[in-house]
GUKOLTOR-906491 format. One line per 2 residues: for each residue x, y, z of N, C-alpha, C, CB. Coordinates in Angstrom, 1 decimal, always signed. Glycine has a CB too. Example, Ala and Ser with C-alpha at 12.3 -4.5 7.8 and 13.67 -1.06 7.14 Angstrom:
GUKOLTOR-906491
+13.2 -5.7 +7.8 +12.3 -4.5 +7.8 +13.2 -3.3 +7.8 +11.3 -4.5 +9.0 ~ +12.8 -2.2 +7.1 +13.7 -1.1 +7.1 +12.9 +0.0 +7.9 +14.1 -0.6 +5.7 .
This chain:
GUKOLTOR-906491
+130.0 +192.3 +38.6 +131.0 +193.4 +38.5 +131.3 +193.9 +39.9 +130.5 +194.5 +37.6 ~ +132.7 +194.5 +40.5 +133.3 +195.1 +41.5 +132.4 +196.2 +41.6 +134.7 +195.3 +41.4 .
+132.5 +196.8 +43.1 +132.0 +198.0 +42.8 +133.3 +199.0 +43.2 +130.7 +198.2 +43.6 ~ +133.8 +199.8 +41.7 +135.0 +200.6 +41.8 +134.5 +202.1 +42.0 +136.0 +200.5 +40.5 .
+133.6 +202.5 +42.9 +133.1 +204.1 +43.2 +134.5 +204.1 +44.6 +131.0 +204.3 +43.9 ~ +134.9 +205.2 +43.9 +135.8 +205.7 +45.2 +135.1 +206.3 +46.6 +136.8 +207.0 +44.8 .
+135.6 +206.1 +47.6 +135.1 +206.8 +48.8 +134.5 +208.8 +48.6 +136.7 +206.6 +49.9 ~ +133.7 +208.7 +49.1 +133.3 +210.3 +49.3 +134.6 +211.1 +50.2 +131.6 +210.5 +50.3 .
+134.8 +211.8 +49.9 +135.3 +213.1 +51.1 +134.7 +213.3 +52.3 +135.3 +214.4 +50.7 ~ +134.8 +213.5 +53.5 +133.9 +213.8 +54.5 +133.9 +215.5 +54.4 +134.3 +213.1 +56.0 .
+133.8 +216.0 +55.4 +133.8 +217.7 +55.6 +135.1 +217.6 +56.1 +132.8 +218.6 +56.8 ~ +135.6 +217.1 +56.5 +137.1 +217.2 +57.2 +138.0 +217.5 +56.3 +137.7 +216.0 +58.0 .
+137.5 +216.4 +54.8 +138.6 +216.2 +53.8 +139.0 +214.9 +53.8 +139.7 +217.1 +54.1 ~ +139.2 +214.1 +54.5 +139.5 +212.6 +54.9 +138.5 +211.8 +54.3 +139.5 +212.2 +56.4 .
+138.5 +211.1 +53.5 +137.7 +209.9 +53.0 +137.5 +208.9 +54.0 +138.2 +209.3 +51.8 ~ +136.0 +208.6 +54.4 +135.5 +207.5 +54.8 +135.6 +206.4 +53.9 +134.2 +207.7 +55.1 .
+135.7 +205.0 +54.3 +136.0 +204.1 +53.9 +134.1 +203.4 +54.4 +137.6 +203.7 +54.5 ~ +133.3 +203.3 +53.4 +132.3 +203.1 +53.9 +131.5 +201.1 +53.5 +131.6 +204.4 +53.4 .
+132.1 +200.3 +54.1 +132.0 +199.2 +53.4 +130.4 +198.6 +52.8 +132.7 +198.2 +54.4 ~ +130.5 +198.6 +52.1 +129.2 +197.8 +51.0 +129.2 +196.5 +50.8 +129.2 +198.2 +49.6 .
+127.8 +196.8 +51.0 +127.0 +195.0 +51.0 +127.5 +194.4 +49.8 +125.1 +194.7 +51.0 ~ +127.8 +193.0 +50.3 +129.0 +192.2 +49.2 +127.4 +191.9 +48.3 +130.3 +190.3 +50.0 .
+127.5 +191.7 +46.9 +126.8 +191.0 +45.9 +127.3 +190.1 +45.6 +126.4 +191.6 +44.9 ~ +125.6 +189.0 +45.0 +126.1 +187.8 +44.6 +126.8 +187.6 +43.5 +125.2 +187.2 +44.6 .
+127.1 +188.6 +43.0 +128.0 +188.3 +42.1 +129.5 +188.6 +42.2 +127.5 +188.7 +41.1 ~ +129.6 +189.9 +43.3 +130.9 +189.7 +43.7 +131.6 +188.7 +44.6 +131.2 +190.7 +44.1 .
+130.9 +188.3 +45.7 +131.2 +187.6 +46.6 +130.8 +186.4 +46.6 +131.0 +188.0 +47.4 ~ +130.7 +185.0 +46.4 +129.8 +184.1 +46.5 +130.3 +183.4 +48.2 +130.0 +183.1 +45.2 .
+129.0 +182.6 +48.3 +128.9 +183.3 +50.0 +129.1 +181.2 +49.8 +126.8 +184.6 +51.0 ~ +129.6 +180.9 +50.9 +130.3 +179.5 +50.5 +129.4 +178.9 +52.0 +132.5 +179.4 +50.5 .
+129.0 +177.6 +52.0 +128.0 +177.0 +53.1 +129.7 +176.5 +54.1 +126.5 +175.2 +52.3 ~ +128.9 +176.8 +55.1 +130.0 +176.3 +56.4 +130.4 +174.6 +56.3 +129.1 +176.6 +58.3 .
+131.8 +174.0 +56.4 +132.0 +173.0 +56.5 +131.5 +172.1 +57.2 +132.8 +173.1 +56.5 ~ +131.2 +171.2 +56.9 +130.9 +169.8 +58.5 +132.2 +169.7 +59.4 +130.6 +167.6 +57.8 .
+132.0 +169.7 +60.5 +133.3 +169.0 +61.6 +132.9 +167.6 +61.4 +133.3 +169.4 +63.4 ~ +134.0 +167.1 +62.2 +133.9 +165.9 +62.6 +132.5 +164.9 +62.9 +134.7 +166.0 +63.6 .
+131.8 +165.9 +63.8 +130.5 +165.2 +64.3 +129.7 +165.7 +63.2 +129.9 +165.7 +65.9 ~ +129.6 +166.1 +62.3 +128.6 +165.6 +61.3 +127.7 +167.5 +61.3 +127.5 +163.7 +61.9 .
+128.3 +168.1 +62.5 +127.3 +169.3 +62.4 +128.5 +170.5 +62.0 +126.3 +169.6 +64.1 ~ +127.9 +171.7 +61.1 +128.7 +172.6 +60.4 +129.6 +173.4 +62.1 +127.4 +174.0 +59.1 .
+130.5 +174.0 +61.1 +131.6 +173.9 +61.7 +131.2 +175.2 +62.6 +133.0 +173.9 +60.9 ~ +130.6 +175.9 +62.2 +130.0 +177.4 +63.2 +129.3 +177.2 +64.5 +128.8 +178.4 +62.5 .
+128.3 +176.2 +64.4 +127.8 +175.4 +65.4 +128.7 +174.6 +66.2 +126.9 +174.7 +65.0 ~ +130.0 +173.9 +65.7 +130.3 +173.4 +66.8 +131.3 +174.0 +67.3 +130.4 +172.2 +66.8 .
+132.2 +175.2 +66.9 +133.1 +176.0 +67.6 +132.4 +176.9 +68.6 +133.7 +176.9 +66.5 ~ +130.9 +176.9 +69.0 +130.5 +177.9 +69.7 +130.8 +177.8 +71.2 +129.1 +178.1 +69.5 .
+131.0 +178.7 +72.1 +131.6 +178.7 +73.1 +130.5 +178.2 +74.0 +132.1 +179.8 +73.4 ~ +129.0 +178.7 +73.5 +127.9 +178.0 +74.1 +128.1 +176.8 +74.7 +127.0 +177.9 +73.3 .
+128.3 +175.8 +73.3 +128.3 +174.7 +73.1 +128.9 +173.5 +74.1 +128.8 +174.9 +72.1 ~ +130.4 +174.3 +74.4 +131.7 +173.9 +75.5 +131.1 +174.2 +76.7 +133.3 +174.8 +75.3 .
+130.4 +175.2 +77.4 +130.2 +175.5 +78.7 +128.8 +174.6 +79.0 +130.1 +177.2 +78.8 ~ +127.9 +174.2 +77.7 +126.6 +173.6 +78.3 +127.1 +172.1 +78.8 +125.2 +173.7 +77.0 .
+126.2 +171.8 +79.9 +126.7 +170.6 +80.4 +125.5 +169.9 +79.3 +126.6 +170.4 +82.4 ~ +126.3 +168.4 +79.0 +125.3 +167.2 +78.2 +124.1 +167.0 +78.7 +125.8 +165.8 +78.1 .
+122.8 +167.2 +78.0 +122.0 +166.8 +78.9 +121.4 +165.5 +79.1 +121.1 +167.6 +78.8 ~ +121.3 +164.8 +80.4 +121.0 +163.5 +80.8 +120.0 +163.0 +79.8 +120.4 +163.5 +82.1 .
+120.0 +161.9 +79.8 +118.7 +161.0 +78.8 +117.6 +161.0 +79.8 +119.1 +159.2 +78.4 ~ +116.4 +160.8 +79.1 +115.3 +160.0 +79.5 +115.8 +159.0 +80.1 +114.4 +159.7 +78.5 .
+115.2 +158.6 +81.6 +115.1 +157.4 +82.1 +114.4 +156.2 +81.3 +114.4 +157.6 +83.3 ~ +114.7 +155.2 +80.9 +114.2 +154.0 +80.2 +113.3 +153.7 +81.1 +115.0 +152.8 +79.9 .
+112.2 +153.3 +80.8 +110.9 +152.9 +81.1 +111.2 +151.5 +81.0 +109.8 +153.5 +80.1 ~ +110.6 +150.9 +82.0 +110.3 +149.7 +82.4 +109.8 +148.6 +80.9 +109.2 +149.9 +83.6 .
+110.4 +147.4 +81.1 +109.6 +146.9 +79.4 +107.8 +146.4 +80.4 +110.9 +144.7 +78.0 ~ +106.8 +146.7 +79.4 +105.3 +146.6 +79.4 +105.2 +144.6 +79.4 +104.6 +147.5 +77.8 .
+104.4 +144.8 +80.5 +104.1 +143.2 +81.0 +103.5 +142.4 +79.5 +102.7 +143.0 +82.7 ~ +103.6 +141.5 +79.5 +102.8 +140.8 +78.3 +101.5 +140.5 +79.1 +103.5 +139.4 +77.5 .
+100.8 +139.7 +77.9 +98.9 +139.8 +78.4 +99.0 +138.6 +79.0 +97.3 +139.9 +77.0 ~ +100.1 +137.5 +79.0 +100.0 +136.4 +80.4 +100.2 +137.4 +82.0 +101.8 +134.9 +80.2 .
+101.4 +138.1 +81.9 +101.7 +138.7 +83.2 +100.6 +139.6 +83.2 +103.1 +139.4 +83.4 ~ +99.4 +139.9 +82.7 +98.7 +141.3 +83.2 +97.4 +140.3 +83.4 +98.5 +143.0 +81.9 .
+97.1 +139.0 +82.8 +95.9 +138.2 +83.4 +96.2 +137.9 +84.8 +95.7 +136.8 +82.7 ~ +97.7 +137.3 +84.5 +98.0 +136.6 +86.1 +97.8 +137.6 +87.4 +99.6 +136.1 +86.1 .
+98.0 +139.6 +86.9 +98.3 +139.8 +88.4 +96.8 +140.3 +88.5 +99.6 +141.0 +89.0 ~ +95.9 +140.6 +87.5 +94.5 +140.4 +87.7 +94.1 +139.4 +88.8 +93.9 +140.1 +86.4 .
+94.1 +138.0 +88.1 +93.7 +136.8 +89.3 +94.5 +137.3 +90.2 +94.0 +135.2 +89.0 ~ +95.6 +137.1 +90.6 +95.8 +137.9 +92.1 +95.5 +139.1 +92.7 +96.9 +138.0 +92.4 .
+95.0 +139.8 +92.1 +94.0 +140.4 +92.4 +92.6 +140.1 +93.3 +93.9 +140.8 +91.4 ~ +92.4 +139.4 +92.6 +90.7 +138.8 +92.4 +90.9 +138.2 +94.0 +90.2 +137.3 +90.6 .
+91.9 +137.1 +93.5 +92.1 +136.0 +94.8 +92.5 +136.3 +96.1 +93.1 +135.1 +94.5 ~ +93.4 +138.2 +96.1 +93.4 +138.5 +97.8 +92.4 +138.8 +98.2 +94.0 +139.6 +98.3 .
+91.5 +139.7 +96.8 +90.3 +140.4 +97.3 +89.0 +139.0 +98.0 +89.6 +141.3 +95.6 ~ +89.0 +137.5 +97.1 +88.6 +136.6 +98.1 +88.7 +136.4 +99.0 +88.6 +136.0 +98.1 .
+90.5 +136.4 +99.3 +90.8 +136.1 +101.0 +90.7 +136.6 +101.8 +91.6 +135.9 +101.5 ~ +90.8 +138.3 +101.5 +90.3 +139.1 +102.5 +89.2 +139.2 +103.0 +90.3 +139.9 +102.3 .
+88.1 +139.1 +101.8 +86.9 +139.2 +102.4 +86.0 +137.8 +102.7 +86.2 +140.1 +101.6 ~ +87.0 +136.8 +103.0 +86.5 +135.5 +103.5 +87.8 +135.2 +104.9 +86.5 +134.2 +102.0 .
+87.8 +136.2 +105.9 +88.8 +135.1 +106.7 +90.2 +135.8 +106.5 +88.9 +133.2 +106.0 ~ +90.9 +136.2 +105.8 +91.9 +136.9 +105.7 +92.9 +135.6 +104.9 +92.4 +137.6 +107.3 .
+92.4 +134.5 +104.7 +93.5 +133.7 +104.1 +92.6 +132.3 +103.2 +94.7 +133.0 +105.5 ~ +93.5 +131.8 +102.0 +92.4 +131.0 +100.8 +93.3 +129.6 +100.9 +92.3 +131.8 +98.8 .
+92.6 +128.5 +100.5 +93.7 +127.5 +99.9 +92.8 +127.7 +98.7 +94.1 +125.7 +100.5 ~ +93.6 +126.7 +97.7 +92.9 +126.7 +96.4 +93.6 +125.1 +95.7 +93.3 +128.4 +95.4 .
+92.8 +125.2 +94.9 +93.6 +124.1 +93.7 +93.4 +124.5 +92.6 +93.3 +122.7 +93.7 ~ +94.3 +124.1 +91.5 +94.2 +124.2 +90.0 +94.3 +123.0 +89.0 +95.3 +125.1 +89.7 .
+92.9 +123.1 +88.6 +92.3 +121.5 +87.5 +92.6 +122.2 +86.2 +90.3 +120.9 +87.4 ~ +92.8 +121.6 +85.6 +92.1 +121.6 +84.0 +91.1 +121.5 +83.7 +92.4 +120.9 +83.2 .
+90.2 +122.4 +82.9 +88.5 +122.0 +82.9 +88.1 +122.3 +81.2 +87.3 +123.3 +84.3 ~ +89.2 +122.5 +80.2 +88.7 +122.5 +79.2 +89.5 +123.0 +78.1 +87.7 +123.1 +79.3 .
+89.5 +123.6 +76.7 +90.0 +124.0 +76.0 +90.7 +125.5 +76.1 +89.2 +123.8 +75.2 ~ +91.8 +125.0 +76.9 +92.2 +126.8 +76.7 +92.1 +127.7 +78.3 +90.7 +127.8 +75.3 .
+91.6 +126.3 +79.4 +90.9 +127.0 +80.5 +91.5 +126.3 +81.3 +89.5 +127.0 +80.6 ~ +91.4 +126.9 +82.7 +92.0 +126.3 +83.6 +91.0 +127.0 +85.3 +93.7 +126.5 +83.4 .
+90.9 +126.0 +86.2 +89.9 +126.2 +87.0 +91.0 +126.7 +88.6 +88.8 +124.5 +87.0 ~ +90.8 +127.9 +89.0 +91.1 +128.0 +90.5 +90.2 +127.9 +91.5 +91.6 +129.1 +90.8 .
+89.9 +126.9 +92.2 +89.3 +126.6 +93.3 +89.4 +127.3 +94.6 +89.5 +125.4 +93.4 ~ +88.9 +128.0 +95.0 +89.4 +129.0 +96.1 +88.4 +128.4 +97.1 +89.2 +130.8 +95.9 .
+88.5 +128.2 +98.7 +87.9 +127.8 +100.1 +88.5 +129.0 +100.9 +88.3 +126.1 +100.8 ~ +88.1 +130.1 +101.2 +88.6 +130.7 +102.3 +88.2 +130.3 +103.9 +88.2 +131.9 +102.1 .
+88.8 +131.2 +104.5 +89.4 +130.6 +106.1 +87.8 +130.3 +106.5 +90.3 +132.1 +107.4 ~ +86.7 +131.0 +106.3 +85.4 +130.6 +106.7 +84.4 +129.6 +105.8 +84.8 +131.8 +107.0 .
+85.3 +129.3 +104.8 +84.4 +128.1 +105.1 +83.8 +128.1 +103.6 +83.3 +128.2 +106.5 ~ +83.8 +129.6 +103.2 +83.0 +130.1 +101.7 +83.9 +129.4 +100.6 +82.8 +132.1 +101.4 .
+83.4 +129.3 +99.5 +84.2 +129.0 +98.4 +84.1 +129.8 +97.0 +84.0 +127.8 +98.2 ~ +84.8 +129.5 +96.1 +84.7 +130.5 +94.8 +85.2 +129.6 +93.7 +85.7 +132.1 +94.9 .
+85.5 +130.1 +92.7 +86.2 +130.0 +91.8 +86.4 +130.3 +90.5 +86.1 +129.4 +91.8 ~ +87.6 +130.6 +89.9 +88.2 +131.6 +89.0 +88.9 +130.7 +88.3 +89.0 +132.8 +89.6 .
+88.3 +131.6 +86.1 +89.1 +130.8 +85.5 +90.2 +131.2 +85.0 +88.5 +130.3 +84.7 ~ +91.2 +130.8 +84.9 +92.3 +131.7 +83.8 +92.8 +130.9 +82.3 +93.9 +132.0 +84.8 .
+93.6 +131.1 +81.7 +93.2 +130.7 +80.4 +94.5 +130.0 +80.2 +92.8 +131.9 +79.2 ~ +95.5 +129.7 +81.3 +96.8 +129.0 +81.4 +97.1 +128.4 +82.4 +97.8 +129.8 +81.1 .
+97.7 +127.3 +82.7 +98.1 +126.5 +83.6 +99.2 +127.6 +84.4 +98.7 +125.0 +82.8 ~ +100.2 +128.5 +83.6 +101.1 +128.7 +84.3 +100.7 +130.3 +84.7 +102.5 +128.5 +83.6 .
+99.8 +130.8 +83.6 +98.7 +132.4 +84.4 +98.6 +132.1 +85.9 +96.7 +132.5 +83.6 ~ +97.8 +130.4 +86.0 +97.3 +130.3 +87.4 +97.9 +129.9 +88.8 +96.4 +129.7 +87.2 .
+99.3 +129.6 +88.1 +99.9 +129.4 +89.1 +101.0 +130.8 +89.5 +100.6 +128.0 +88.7 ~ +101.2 +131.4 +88.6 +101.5 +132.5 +88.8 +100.7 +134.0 +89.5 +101.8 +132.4 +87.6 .
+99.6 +133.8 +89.2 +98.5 +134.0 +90.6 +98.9 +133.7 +91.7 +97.4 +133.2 +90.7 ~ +98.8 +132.5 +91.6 +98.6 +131.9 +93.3 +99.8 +132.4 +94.0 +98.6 +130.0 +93.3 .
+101.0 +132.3 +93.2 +102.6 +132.7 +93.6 +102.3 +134.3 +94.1 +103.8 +132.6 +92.1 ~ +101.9 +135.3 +93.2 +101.8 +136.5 +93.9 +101.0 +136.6 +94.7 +101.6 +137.4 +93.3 .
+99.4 +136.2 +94.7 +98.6 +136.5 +95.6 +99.1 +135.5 +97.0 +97.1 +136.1 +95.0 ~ +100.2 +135.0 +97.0 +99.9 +133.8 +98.3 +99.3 +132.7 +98.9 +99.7 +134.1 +99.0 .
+98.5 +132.4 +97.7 +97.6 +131.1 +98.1 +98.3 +130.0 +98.4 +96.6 +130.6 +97.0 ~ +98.2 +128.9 +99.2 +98.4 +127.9 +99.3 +97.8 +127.0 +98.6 +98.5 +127.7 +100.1 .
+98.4 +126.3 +97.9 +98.1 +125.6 +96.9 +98.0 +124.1 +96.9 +99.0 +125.9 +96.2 ~ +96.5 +123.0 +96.8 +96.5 +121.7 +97.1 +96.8 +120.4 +95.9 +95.3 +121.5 +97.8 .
+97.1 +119.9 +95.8 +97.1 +118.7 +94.5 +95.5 +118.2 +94.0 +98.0 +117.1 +95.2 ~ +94.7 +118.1 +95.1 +93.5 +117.8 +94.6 +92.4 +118.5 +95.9 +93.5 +116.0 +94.3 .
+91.6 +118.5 +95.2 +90.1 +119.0 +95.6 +89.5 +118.2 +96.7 +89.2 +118.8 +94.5 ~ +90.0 +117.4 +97.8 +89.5 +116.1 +98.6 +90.4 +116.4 +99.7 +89.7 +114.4 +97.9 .
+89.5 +115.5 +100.8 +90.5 +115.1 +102.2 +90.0 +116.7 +102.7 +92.8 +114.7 +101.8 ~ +91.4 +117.3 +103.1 +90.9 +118.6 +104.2 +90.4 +119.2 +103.3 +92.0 +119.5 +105.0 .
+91.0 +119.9 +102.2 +90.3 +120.7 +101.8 +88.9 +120.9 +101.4 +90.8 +121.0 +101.3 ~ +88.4 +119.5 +100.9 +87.0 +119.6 +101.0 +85.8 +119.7 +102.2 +86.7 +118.5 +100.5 .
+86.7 +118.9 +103.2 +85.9 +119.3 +104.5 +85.7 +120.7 +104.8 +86.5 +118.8 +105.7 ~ +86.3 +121.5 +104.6 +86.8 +123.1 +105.1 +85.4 +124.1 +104.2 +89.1 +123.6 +104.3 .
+85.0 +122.9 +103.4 +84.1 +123.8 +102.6 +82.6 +123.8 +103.0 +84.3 +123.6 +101.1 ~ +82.1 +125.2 +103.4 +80.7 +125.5 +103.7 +79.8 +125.6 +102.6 +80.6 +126.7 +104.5 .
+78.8 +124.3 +102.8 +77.7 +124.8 +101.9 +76.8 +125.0 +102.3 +77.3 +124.2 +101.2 ~ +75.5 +125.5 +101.7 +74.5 +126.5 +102.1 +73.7 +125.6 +101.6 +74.6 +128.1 +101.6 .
+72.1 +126.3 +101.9 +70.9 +125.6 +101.3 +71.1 +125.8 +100.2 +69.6 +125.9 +101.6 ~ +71.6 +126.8 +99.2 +71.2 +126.6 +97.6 +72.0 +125.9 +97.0 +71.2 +127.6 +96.8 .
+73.5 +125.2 +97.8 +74.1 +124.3 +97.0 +73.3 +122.9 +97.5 +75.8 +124.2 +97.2 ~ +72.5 +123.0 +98.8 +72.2 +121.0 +99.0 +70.9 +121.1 +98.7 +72.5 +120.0 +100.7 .
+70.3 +121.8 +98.4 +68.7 +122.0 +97.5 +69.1 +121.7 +95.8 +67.9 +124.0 +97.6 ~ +70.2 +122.3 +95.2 +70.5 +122.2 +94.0 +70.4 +120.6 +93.7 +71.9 +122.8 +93.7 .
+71.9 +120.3 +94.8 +72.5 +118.9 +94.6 +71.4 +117.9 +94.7 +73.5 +118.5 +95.6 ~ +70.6 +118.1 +95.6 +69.0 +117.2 +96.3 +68.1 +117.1 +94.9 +67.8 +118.4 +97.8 .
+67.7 +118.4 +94.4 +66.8 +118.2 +92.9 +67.8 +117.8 +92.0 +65.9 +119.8 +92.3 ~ +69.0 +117.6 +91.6 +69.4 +117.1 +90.7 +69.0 +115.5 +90.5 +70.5 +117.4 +90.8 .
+69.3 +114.9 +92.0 +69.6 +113.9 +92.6 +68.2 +112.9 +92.5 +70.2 +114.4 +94.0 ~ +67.0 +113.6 +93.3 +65.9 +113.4 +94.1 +64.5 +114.0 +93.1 +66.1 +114.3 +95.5 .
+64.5 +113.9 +91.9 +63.3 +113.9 +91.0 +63.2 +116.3 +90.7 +61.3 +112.6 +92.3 ~ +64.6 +116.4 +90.7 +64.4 +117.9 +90.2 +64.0 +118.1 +88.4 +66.2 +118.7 +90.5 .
+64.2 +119.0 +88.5 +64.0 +119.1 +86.7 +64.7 +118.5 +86.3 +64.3 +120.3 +86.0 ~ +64.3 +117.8 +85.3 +65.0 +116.1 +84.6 +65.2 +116.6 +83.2 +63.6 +114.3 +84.5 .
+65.4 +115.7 +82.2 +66.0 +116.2 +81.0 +63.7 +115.4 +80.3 +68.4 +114.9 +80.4 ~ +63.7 +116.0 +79.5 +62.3 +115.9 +78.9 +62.5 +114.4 +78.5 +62.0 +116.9 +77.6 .
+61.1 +113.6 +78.4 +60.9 +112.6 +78.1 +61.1 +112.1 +76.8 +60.0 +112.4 +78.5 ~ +61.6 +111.4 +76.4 +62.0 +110.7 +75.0 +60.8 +110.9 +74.1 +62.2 +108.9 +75.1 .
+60.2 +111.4 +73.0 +59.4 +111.3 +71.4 +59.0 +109.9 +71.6 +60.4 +111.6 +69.7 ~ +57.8 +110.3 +71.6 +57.2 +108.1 +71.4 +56.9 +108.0 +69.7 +55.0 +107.4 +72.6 .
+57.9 +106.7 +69.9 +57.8 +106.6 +67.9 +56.8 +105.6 +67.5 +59.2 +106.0 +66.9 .
């Protein structure tokens, strides 16, 4: 129902016009339209709206190395940290030595040697590429000369060779 109460009189004599809260039953209160962009129309007429500058995006983040690229810069890792602390520089070579494995042969500038496995032919060449190694076809000729051994590799090689620990004697049947 309207509300039909006439205005009061003031003291003057003049009726105030005093407006009253619309009810839900006189007024039904209607939801704001969508604009164009999909947001109601009060929000996007706001003057706010026009004066704020757009704000920039997040910078895109780099895409995340896969677990070949994060083995590989490990070994190059590994392999400066050899060259450095042998001489300041390595050759190396890369064999195959098994299921799934692959052998880096490292000789640094003095003479020491190492070696590191990685679990791909192209992990380890991809090493060698970042770390800088120079890289040989086979294990012989210079680069075997270049390599220093010590008493515990020609004591090893000697008892292997020369009556060391042998494999146990055969069960007599």
């Amino acid at each position: 129902m309207a509300d039909t109460t006439q205005p009061e009189p003031t003291e003057s004599g003049e009726s105030a016009a005093q407006p009253s809260a619309p009810t839900a039953a006189s007024e039904p209160s209607t939801p704001p339209k969508p604009s164009e962009g999909g947001e109601p129309a009060a929000q996007a007429s706001a003057p706010e709206a026009a004066s704020e500058p757009p704000k920039p995006s997040k910078p895109s983040k780099p895409p995340k190395p896969s677990k070949d690229e994060k083995r590989a810069e490990r070994l190059a890792r590994q392999i400066t940290a050899f060259a450095t602390g042998h001489g300041g520089s390595a050759e190396g070579q890369i064999a195959h030595i098994g299921r799934g494995s692959v052998r880096i042969a490292l000789v640094g500038a003095d003479g020491e040697w190492g070696v590191l496995v990685a679990p791909s032919q192209e992990s380890a060449r991809r090493a060698a590429e970042i770390a800088g190694l120079t890289l040989q076809d086979a294990f012989d000729g210079e680069l075997a000369a270049k390599v220093r051994t010590g008493p515990y590799e020609w004591a090893r090689m000697a008892g292997i060779q020369l009556g060391g620990p042998g494999n146990p004697p055969a069960p007599a049947s």
